[in-house]
BAKOLDO-767328 format. One record per residue (C-alpha): residue in three letters; x, y, z. Coordinates in Angstrom, 2 decimals, padded with zeros to 5 digits. Example, Ala and Ser with C-alpha at 12.3 -4.5 7.8 and 13.67 -1.06 7.14 Angstrom:
BAKOLDO-767328
   type        px        py        pz
    ALA    012.30   -004.50    007.80
    SER    013.67   -001.06    007.14
end
This chain:
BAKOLDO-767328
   type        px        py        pz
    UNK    110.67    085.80    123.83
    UNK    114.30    084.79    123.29
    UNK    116.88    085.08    125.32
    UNK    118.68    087.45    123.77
    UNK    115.94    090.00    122.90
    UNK    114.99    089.60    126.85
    UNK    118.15    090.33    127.35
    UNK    118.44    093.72    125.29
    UNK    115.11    094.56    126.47
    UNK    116.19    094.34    130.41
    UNK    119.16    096.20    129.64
    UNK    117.76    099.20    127.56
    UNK    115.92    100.58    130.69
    UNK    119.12    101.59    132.18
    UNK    119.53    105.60    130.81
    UNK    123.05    106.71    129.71
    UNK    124.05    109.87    130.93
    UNK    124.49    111.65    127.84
    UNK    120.53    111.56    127.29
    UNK    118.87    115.10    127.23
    UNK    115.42    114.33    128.66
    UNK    113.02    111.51    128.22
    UNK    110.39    110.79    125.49
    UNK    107.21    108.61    125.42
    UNK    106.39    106.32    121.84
    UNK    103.05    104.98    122.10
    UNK    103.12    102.48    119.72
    UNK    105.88    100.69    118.29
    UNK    104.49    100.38    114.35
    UNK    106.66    102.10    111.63
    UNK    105.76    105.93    112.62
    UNK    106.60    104.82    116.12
    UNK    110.20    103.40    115.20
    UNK    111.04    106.52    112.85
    UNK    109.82    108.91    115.67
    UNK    112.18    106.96    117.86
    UNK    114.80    107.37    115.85
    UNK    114.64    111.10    115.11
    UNK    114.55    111.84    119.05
    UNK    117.72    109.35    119.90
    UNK    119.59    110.96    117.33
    UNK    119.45    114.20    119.38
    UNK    120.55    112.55    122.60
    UNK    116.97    112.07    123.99
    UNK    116.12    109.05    125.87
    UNK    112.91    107.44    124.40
    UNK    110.68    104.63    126.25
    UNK    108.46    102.61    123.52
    UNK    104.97    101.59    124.92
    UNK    103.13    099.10    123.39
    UNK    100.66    096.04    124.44
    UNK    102.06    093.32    122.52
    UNK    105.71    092.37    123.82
    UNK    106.36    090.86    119.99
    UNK    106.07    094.10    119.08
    UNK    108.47    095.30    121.09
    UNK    110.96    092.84    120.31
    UNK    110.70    093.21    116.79
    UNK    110.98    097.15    117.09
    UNK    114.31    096.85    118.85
    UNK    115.63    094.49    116.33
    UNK    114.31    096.73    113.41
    UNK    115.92    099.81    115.44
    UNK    119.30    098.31    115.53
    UNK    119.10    097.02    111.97
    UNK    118.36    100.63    110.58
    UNK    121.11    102.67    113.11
    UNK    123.63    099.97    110.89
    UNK    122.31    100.69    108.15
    UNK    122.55    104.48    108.47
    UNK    125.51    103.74    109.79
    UNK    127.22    102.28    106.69
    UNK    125.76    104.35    104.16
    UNK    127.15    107.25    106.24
    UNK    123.44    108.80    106.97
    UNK    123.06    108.25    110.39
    UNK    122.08    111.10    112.14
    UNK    123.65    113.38    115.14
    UNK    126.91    113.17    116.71
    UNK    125.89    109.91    118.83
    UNK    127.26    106.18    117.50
    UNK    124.77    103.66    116.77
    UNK    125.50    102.07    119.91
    UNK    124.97    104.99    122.18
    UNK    121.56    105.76    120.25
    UNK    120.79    101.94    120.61
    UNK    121.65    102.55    124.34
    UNK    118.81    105.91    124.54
    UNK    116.09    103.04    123.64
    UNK    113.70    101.37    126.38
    UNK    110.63    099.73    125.82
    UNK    107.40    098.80    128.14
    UNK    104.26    097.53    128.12
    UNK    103.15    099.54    130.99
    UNK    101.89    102.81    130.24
    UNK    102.77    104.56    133.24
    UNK    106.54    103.81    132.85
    UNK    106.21    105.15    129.24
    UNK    104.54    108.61    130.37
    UNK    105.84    109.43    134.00
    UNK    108.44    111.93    133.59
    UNK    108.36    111.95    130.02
    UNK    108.46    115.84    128.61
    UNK    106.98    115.04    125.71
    UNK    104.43    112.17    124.72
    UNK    103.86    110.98    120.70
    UNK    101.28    108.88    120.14
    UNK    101.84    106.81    117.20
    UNK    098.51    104.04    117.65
    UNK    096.51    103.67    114.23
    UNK    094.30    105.76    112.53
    UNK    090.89    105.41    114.18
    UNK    089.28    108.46    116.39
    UNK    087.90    105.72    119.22
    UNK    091.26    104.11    119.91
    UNK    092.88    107.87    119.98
    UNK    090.11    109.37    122.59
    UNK    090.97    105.89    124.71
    UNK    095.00    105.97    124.38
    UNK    094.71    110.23    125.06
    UNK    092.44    109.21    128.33
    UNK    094.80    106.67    129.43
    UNK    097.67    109.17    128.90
    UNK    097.05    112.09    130.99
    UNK    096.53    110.26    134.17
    UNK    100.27    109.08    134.03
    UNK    101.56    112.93    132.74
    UNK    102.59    115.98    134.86
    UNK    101.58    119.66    134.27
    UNK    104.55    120.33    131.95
    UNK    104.11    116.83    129.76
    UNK    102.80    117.17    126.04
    UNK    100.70    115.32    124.55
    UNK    101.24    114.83    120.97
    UNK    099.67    112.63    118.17
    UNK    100.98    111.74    114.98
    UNK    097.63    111.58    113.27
    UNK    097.66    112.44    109.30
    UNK    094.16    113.92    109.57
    UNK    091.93    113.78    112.57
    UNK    091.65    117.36    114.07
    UNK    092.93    117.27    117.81
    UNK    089.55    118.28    118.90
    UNK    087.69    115.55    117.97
    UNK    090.33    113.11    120.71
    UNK    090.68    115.13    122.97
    UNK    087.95    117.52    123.92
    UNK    086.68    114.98    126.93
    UNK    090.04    115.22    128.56
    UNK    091.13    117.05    131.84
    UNK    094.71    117.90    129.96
    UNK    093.43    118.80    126.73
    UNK    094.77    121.99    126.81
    UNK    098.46    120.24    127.04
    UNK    097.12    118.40    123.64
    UNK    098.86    118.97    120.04
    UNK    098.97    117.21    116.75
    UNK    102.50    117.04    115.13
    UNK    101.71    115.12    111.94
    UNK    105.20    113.47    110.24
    UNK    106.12    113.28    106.50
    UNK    106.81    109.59    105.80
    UNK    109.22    108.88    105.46
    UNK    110.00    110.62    108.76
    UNK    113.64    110.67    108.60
    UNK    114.02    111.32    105.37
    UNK    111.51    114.13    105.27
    UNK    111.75    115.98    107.80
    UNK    108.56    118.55    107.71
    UNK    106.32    117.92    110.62
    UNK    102.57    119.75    110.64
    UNK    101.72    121.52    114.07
    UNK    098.25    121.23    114.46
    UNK    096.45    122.98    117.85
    UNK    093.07    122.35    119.16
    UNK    090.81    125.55    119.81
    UNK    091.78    124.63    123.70
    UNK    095.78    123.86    123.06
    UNK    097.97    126.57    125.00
    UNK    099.83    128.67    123.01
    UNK    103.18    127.55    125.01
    UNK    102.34    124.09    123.78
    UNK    102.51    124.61    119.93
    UNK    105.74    126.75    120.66
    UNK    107.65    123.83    123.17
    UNK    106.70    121.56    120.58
    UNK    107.98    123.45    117.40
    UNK    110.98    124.08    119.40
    UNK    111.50    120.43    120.26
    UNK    111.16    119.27    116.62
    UNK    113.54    121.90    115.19
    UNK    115.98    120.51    117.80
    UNK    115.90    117.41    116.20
    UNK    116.33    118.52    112.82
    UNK    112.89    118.23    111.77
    UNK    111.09    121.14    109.73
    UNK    107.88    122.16    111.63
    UNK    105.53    123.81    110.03
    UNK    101.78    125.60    112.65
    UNK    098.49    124.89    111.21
    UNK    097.16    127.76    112.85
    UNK    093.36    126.01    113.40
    UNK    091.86    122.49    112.57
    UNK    090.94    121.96    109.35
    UNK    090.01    118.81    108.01
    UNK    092.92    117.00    106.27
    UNK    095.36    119.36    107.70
    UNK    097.83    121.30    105.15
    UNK    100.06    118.44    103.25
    UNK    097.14    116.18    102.54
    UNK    094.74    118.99    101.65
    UNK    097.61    120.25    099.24
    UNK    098.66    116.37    098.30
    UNK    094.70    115.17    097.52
    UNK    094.34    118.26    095.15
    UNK    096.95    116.94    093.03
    UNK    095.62    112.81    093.26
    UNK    092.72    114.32    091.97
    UNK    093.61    116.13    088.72
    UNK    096.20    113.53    088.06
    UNK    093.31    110.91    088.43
    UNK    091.36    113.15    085.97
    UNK    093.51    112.92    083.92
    UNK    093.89    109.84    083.13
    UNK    089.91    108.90    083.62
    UNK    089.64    111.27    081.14
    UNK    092.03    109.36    078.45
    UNK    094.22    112.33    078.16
    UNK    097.61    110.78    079.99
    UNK    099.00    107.71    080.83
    UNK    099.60    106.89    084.89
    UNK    103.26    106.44    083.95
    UNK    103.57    110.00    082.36
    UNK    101.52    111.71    084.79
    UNK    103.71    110.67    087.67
    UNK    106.91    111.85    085.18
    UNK    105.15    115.09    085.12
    UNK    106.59    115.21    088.72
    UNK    109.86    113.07    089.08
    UNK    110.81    115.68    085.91
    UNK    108.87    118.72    085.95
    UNK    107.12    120.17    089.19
    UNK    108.57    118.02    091.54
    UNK    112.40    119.17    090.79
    UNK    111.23    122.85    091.15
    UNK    108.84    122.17    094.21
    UNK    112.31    120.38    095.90
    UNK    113.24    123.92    096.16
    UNK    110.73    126.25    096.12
    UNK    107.22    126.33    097.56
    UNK    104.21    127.23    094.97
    UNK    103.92    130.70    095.89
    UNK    107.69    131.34    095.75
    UNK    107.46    129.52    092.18
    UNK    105.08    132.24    090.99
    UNK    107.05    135.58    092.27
    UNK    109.90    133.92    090.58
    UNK    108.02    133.14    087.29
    UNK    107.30    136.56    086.52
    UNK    108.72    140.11    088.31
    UNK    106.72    139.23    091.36
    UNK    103.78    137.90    092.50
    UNK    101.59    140.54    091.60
    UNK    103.22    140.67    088.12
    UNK    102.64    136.89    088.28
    UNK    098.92    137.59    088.81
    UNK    098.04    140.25    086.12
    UNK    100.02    137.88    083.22
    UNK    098.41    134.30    084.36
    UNK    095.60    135.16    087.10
    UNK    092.98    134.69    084.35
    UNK    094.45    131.60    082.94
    UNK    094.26    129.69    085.93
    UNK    090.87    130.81    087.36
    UNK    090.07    129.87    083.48
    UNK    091.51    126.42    083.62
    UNK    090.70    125.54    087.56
    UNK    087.13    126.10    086.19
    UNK    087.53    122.69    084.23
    UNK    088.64    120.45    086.84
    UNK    085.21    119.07    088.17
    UNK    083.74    117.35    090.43
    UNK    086.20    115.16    093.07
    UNK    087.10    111.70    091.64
    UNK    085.30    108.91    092.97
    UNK    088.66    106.63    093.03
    UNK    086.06    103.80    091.35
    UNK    085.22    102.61    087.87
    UNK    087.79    102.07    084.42
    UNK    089.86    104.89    085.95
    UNK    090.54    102.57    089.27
    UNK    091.27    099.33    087.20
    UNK    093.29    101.20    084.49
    UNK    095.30    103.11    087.09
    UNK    095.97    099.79    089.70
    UNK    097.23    097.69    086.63
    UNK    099.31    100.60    085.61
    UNK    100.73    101.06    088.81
    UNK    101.37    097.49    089.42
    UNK    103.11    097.07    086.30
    UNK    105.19    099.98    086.38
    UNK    106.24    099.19    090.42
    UNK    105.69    095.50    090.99
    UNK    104.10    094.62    094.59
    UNK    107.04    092.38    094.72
    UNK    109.53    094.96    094.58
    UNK    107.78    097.51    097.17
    UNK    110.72    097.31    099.78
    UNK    113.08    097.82    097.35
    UNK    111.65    100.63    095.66
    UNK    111.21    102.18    098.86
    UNK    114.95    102.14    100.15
    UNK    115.59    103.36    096.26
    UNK    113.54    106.13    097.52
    UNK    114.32    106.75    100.90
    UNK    118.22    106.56    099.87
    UNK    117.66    109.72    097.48
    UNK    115.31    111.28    099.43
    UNK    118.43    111.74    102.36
    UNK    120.69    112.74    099.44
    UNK    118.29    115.27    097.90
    UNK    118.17    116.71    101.71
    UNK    121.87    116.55    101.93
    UNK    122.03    118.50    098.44
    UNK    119.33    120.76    100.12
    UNK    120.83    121.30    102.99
    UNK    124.56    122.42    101.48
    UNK    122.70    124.75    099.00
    UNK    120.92    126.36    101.98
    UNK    123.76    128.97    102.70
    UNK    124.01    129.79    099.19
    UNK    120.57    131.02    098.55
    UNK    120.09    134.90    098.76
    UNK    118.08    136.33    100.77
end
């Protein structure tokens, strides 16, 4: 490790005294950087854990760049500078420092059920009685990580949009065993950040975005496995069409505002769609002419080479869509 990065390291375990409480990021990977940069932009102080010191390194580097790059494009979150949100940031690679006296824990590891059941049992012997233990999982129920677990009943999912930052709606998910006062501390906590949470009131598999998100992959994949629309035009379906009305309005506000009503909604178009829904089929299997005709598509249309910058082409409207979103908010009647 360089000097330098030692340096900033050593340093960032000293806490400033504007911070509001403490917050543990297992894992330092992209979810684990946004998460940490949501919570410092509140004033919390935030330890990253991780195993591989490179890791660490690199996620304070990456931390910095993006609070300067908020920065300039006038984004940055909170009434903190860059430097005292810098300043909120420590990193570990000792568990124990990362959990012990840490009011809330989000575990940010990857995507596998074994590694989550270890990191969750490795967790709760460092936490207290008031610590929660949260996991950023996109689709593993909490039950099935932490039902072996002394604290399970401190255990909660809060699943993040990504681009975290940028969108800021955050699924609650509860185990059968989760205390009530959990999912509310939680939701609390994340509307104190700015986030949107949303309470997936029991597990289901997939949760509610994904559930909501694969039922669309799979007609638009239909669609064009069945000849009827290009990949290009599908996804401008979207960027022109449902997407600009869905920025604003959920799909059951969309249909008591189509018609006088929901129920007036129903009586005109209820038949249609159970009509049409009847069509769809089976689920895709993602495999066959549909997969090579939709990859070449796709890589023509957003070159692999250009990813990153498509991404911060993105992630720059995204904040000004929620900064559009966020000034029309007073205006709406209610």
């Amino acid at each position: 490790m360089n000097r330098s990065i030692k340096k900033k390291m050593e340093s960032s375990n000293t806490i400033p005294v504007y911070g509001k409480g403490k917050i543990g990021i297992i894992g330092s990977g992209l979810i684990g950087r946004s998460w940490t940069l949501i919570f410092i932009s509140a004033g919390y102080n935030v330890t990253i854990f991780d195993i591989e010191q490179s890791q660490l390194s690199g996620a304070l580097v990456d931390i910095e760049k993006q609070l300067a790059e908020l920065q300039k494009s006038g984004l940055l979150r909170g009434a903190l500078t860059p430097e005292q949100q810098r300043a909120l940031v420590s990193v570990t690679s000792d568990m124990k420092e990362a959990i012990t006296g840490a009011l809330h824990i989000q575990e940010c590891v990857p995507e596998n059920e074994d590694l989550k059941r270890k990191v969750f049992s490795e967790m709760e012997q460092y936490a207290d009685d008031s610590t929660v233990l949260c996991s950023s999982t996109s689709c593993i129920v909490p039950s099935k990580f932490t039902d072996h677990l002394k604290r399970r009943s401190q255990c909660i999912v809060a699943h993040p949009v990504n681009p975290p930052y940028y969108c800021p709606l955050v699924e609650i998910i509860p185990s059968p065993w989760t205390e009530p006062s959990v999912v509310s501390r939680t939701r609390t906590l994340l509307e104190g950040v700015g986030q949107v949470p949303v309470t997936v009131k029991k597990e289901i598999d997939g949760f509610a975005l994904n559930r909501l998100q694969y039922a669309i992959i799979n007609e638009a994949w239909r669609l064009v496995a069945d000849g009827v629309m290009s990949a290009e035009d599908v996804d401008k379906v979207f960027t022109a069409g449902l997407g600009m009305r869905y920025a604003f309005c959920g799909p059951f506000e969309v249909i008591h505002l189509n018609a006088e009503g929901t129920a007036s909604y129903l009586e005109r178009y209820g038949s249609t769609i159970q009509r049409v829904s009847s069509t769809f089929g089976p689920s895709p299997t993602f495999t066959g002419p549909a997969f090579d005709t939709i990859v070449q598509d796709n890589d023509a249309n957003y070159p692999l080479d250009k990813l990153q910058e498509i991404r911060q082409w993105r992630d720059t409207r995204l904040v000004a869509l929620a900064k559009l979103k966020k000034d029309l908010e007073s205006q709406k009647p209610l």
